[in-house]
C-alpha positions in Angstrom: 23.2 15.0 58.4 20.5 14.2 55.6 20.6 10.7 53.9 21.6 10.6 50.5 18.9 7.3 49.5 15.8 8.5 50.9 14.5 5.1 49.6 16.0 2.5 52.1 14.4 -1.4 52.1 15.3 -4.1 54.5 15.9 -7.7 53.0 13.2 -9.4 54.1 11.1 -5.8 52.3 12.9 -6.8 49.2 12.2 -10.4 49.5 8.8 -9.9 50.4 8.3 -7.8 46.9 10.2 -10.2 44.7 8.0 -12.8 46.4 4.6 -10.1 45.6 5.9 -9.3 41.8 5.9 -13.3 40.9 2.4 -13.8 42.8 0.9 -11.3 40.5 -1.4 -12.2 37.5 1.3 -13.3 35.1 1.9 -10.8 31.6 -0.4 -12.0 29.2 1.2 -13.3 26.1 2.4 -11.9 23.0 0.4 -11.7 19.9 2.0 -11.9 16.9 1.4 -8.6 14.8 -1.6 -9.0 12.2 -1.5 -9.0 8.9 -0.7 -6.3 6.7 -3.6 -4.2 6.9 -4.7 -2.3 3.3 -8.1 -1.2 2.0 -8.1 -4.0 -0.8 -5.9 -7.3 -1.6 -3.9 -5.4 -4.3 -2.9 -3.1 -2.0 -1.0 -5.4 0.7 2.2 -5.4 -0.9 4.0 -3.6 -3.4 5.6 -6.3 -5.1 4.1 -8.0 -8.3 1.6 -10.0 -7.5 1.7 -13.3 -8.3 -1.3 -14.0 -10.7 -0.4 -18.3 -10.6 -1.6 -18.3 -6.4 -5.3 -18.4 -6.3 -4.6 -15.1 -4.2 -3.0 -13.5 -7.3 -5.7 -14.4 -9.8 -8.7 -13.5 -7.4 -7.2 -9.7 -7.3 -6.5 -10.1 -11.1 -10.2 -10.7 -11.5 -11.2 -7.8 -9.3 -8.8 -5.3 -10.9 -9.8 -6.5 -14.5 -14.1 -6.5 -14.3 -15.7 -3.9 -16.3 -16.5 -0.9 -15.2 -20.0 -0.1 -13.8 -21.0 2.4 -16.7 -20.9 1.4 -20.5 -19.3 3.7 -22.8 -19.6 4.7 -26.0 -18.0 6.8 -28.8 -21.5 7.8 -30.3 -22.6 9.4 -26.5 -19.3 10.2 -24.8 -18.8 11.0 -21.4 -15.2 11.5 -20.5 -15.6 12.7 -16.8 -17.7 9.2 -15.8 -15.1 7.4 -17.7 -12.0 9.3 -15.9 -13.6 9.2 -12.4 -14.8 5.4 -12.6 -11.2 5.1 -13.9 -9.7 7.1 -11.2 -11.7 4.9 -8.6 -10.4 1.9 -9.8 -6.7 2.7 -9.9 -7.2 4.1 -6.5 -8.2 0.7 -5.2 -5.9 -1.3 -6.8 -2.5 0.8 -6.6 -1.9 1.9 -9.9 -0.8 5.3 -9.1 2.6 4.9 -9.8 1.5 3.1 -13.3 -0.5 6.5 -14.1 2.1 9.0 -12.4 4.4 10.0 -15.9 6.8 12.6 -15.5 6.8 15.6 -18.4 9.7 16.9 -20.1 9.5 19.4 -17.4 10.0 16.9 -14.8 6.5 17.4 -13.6 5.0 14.1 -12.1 1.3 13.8 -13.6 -1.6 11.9 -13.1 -2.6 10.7 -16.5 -6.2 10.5 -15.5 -6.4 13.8 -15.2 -3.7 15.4 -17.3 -4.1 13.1 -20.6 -4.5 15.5 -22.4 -1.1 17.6 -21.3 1.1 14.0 -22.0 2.8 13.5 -24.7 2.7 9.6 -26.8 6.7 10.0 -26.2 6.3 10.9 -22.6 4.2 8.0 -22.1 6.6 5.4 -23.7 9.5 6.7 -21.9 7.4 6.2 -18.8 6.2 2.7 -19.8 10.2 1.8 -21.0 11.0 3.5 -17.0 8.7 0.8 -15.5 9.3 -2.1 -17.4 13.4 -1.5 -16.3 12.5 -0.7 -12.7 10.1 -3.9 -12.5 12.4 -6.3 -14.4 10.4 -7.0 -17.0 11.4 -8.2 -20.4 10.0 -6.3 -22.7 8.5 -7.8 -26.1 8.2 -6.4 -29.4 
């Protein structure tokens, strides 16, 4: 008649393995999970940042320097202007500041569809953020 528990262990086997298990090089500890990881400081959190922490004002700085190129209006160039833009707001989260949905219902990128984007659309967009973000807004 075959045995049911093909894995039988005496007490003093058992013992002996308890005794084997606590010998062994103890787990090592737990390391607390690192900080939120994102490609630049404006990027670590999506709530507003808060420009009074020496933190807050550091990324305000970075998000608000000029741009590399100088424009002007007497030698335009648009497509620089859009893609330093573009680089920018990529680096500092603004993609749901520059996402505004058409009167289709169309989400667009107003970098690259300014020209398809109504003033109206725009506002409404603006009015949608400053409700969703609690802001008061000022005449």
């Amino acid at each position: 008649m075959a045995d049911n528990n093909p894995v039988q262990m005496t007490q003093q086997q058992l013992n002996q393995l308890i005794a084997a298990a606590a010998a062994a090089a103890p787990a090592p500890p737990i390391q607390p999970p690192a900080g939120a990881f994102a490609i630049t400081p404006s990027l670590v959190s999506t709530t507003p940042i808060d420009y009074s922490t020496k933190a807050g004002a550091a990324i305000y700085e970075k998000a608000t320097q000029k741009l590399e190129h100088k424009f002007s209006l007497a030698e335009p160039n648009i497509t620089a202007l859009i893609t330093q833009l573009k680089a920018k707001a990529t680096s500092h989260g603004w993609q749901t500041l520059l996402t505004v949905t058409d009167s289709d219902g169309n989400n667009n990128n107003f970098l690259e569809k300014y020209s398809k984007i109504s003033k109206e659309e725009v506002k409404a967009h603006a009015d949608a953020l400053m409700i969703v973000n609690d802001r008061t807004k000022t005449e």
